[in-house]
BAVEXNU-488149 format. One line per 5 residues: number of its first residue (from 1); their letters; for each residue x, y, z of C-alpha. Coordinates in pm, whole numbers. Example, Ala and Ser with C-alpha at 12.3 -4.5 7.8 and 13.67 -1.06 7.14 Angstrom:
! BAVEXNU-488149
1) as) 1230/-450/780  1367/-106/714;
This chain:
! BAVEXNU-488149
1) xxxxx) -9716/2933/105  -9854/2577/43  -9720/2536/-311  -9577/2801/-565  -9750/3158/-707;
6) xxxxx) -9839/3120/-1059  -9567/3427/-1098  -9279/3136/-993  -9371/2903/-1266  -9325/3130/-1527;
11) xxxxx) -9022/3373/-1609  -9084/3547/-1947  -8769/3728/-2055  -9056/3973/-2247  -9194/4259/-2067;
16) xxxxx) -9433/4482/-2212  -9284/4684/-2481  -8940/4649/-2355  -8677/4489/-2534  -8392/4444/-2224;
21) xxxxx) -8520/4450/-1889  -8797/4219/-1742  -8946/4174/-1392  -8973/3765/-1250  -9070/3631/-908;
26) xxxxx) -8789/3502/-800  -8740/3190/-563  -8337/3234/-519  -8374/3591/-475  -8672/3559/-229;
31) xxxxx) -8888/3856/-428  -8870/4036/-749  -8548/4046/-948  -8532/4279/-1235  -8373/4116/-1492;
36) xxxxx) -8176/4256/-1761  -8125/4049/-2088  -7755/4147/-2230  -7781/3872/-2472  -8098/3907/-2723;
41) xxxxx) -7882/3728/-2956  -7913/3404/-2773  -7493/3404/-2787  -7356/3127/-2546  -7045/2889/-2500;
46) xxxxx) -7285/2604/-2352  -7587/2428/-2490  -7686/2306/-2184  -7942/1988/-2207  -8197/2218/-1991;
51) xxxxx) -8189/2524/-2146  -8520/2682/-2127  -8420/2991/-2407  -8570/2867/-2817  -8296/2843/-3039;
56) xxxxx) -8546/2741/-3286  -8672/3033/-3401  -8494/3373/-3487  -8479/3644/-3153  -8693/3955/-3227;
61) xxxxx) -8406/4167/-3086  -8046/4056/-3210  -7816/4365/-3054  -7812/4489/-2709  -7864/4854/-2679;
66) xxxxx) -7675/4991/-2373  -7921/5335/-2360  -8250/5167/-2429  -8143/4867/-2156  -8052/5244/-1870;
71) xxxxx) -8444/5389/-1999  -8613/5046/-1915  -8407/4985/-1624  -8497/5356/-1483  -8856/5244/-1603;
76) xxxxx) -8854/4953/-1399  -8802/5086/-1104  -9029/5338/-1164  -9302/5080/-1236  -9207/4913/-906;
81) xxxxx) -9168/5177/-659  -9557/5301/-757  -9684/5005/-726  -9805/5011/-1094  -9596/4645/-1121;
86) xxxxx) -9808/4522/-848  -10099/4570/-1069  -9956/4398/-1341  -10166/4057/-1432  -9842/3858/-1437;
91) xxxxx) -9811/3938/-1035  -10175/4002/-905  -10165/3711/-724  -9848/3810/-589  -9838/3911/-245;
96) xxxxx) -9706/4213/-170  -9424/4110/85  -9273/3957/-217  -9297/4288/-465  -9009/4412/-300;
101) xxxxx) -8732/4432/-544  -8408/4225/-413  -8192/4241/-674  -8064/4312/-1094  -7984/4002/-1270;
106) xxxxx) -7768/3993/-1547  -7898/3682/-1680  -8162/3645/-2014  -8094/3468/-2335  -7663/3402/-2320;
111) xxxxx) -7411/3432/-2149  -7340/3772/-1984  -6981/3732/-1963  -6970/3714/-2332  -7034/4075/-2359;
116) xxxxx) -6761/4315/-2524  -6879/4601/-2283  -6920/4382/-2022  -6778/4662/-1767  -6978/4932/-1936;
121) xxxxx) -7328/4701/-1873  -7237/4674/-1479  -7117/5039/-1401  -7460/5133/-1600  -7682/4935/-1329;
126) xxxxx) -7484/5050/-1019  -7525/5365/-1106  -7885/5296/-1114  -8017/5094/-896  -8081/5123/-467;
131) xxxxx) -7770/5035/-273  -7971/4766/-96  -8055/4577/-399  -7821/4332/-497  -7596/4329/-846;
136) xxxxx) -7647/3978/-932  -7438/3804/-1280  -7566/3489/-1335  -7290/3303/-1518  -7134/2961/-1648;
141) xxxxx) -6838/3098/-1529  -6660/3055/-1871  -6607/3406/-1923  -6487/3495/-1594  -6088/3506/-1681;
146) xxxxx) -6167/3784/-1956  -5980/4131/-1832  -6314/4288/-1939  -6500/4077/-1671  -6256/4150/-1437;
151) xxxxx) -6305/4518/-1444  -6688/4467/-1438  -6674/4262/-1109  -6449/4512/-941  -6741/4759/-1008;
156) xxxxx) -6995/4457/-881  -6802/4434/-572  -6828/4795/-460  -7238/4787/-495  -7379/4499/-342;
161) xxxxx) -7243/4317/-612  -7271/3922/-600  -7162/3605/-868  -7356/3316/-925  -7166/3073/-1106;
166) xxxxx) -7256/2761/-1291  -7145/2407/-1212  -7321/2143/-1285  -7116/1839/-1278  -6770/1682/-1093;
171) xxxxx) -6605/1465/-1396  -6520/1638/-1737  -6805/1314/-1908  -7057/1437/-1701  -7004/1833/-1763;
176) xxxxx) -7006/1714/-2161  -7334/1547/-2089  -7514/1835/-1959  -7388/2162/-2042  -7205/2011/-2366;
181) xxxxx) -6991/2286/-2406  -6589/2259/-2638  -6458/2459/-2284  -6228/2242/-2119  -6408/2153/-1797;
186) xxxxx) -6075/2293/-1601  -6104/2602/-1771  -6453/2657/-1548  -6319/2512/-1221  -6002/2745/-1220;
191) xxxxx) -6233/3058/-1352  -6427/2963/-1037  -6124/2902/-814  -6015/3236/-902  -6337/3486/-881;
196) xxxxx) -6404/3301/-546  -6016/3367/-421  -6167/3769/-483  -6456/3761/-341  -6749/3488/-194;
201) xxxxx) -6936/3323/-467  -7291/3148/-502  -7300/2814/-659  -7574/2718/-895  -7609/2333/-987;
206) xxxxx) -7865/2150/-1153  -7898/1827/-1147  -8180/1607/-1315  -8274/1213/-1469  -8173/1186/-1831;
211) xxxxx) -8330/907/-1996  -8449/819/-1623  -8132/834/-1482  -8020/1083/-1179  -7625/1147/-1170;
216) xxxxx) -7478/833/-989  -7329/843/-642  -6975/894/-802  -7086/1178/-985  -7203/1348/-670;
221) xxxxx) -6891/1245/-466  -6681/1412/-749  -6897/1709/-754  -6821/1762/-346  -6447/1734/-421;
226) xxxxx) -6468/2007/-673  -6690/2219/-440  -6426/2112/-184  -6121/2209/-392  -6199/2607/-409;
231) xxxxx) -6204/2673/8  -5894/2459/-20  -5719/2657/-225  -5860/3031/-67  -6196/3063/-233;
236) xxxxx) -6485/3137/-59  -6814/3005/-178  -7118/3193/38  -7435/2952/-65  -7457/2606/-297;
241) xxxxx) -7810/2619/-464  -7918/2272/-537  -8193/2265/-789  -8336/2029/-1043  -8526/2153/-1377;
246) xxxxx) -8884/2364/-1306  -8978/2455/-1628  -9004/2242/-1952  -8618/2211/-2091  -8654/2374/-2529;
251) xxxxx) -8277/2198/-2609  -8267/1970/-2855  -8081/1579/-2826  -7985/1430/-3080  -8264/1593/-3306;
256) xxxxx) -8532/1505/-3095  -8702/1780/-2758  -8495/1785/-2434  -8800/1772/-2276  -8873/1424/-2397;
261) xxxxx) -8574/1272/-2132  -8447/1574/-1920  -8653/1535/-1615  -8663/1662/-1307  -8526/1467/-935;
266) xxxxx) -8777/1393/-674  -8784/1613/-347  -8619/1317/-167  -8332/1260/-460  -8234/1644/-480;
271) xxxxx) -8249/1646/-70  -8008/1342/-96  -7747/1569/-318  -7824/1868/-135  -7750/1685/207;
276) xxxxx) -7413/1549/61  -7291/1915/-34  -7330/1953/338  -7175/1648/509  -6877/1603/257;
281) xxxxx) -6784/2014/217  -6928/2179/533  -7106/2439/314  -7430/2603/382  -7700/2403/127;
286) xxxxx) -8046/2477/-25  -8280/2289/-237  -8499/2434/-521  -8756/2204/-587  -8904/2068/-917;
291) xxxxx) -9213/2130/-788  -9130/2485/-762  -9190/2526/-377  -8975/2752/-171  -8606/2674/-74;
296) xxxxx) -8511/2466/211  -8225/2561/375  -7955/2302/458  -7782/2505/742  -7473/2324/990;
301) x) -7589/2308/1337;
């Protein structure tokens, strides 16, 4: 592919008639992830500077429903497996290599580790979905210490279960900057230290210009010791995904549209980071492009 499928552009968290579950083209996941929105609420500990969820107006749906999220799962997959999904305007462009369903995302509107039946949520999809298709909780890694968590990742790691944390910065100003959350920046780094010390973890950082500006050479150098400082101490971190913003950022800065300053990095500037990830740490690398092309892997030779 020269450029990306009109269903990688957009990832509408709204599906139809259902209120939970939601099928998007997926560049990380390298087909179609299924993914199932455990926060209609919009509840989350960070307000990061490129959200892409509108705070602005009131959600349709304010309580997740455990039995109508297992109907539209099971629908899902239905939908998928016949081909019907295929069909669907949002993917007839799609080819069908990429129709194949690689994983369930607990991602959506919040934060999934926020969830009081967090465990509940994760033994629901398991017991659901293929065993090749992945069990995927996309996190910010705040909630990750919570005994309810816990239990939900032991079920994770029995069915193709897999974490992708957030981290987004190296210094405790810069993590303020972006994801501007009142969670001690430590608290993330040893929730991360810890889940990877379990089990291998994917990191997700995004990195972009505010006000013009890229984060500075320091910022990136500290960012490699932090990746640095979880195989130190026993953790195991499987991928680093390097990205910068694709879609148009709905946050709000000092009363004024994200959009306005949070911008995305050139190829060559998000190459630059992803290249230092390798050469400082020694981990495996890829880039996800503002132009929303496909992944380039960074791999050691």
């Amino acid at each position: 592919m020269t450029d990306l499928l009109p269903a990688h552009r957009k990832h509408p968290r709204q599906f139809e008639d259902f209120k939970f579950v939601y099928p998007v083209l997926s560049r990380r996941s390298g087909g179609l992830s299924i993914g199932l929105n455990a926060n209609p609420d919009r509840h989350c500990c960070f307000d990061c500077i490129y959200c892409q969820v509108d705070r602005a107006t009131a959600p349709a749906v304010k309580r997740f429903d455990l039995p109508t999220a297992e109907n539209e799962l099971a629908a899902m997959f239905q939908l998928a497996a016949s081909g019907a999904l295929a069909r669907h305007p949002q993917f007839r462009k799609t080819p069908k290599a990429l129709m194949q369903v690689k994983d369930v995302a607990l991602s959506g509107d919040g934060e999934p580790t926020l969830l009081p039946n967090f465990a509940a949520v994760i033994k629901m999809v398991a017991r659901l979905k293929p065993q090749e298709v992945k069990l995927v909780l996309i996190t910010n890694a705040a909630g990750l210490n919570r005994a309810e968590v816990k239990r939900g990742l032991a079920i994770m790691d029995a069915h193709n279960g897999e974490v992708w944390a957030k981290l987004d910065a190296g210094t405790e100003a810069y993590f303020k900057l972006i994801d501007r959350s009142a969670i001690p920046f430590a608290r993330i780094l040893n929730n991360l230290a810890e889940c990877a010390h379990a089990r291998p973890i994917v990191i997700q950082s995004l990195f972009m210009k505010v006000h013009g500006h890229g984060p500075s050479p320091e910022e990136i150098a500290a960012y490699c010791e932090r990746l640095q400082e979880i195989p130190a101490g026993g953790g195991k971190i499987k991928l680093v995904q390097v990205g910068t913003v694709a879609r148009r950022p709905l946050a709000m800065i000092n009363g004024r549209p994200a959009w306005q300053s949070v911008t995305a990095l050139s190829d060559r500037e998000l190459d630059a980071i992803r290249d230092s990830v390798r050469h400082r740490t020694g981990l495996i690398a890829e880039s996800y492009y503002g132009s929303a092309r496909q992944s380039t892997k960074a791999r050691l030779t």
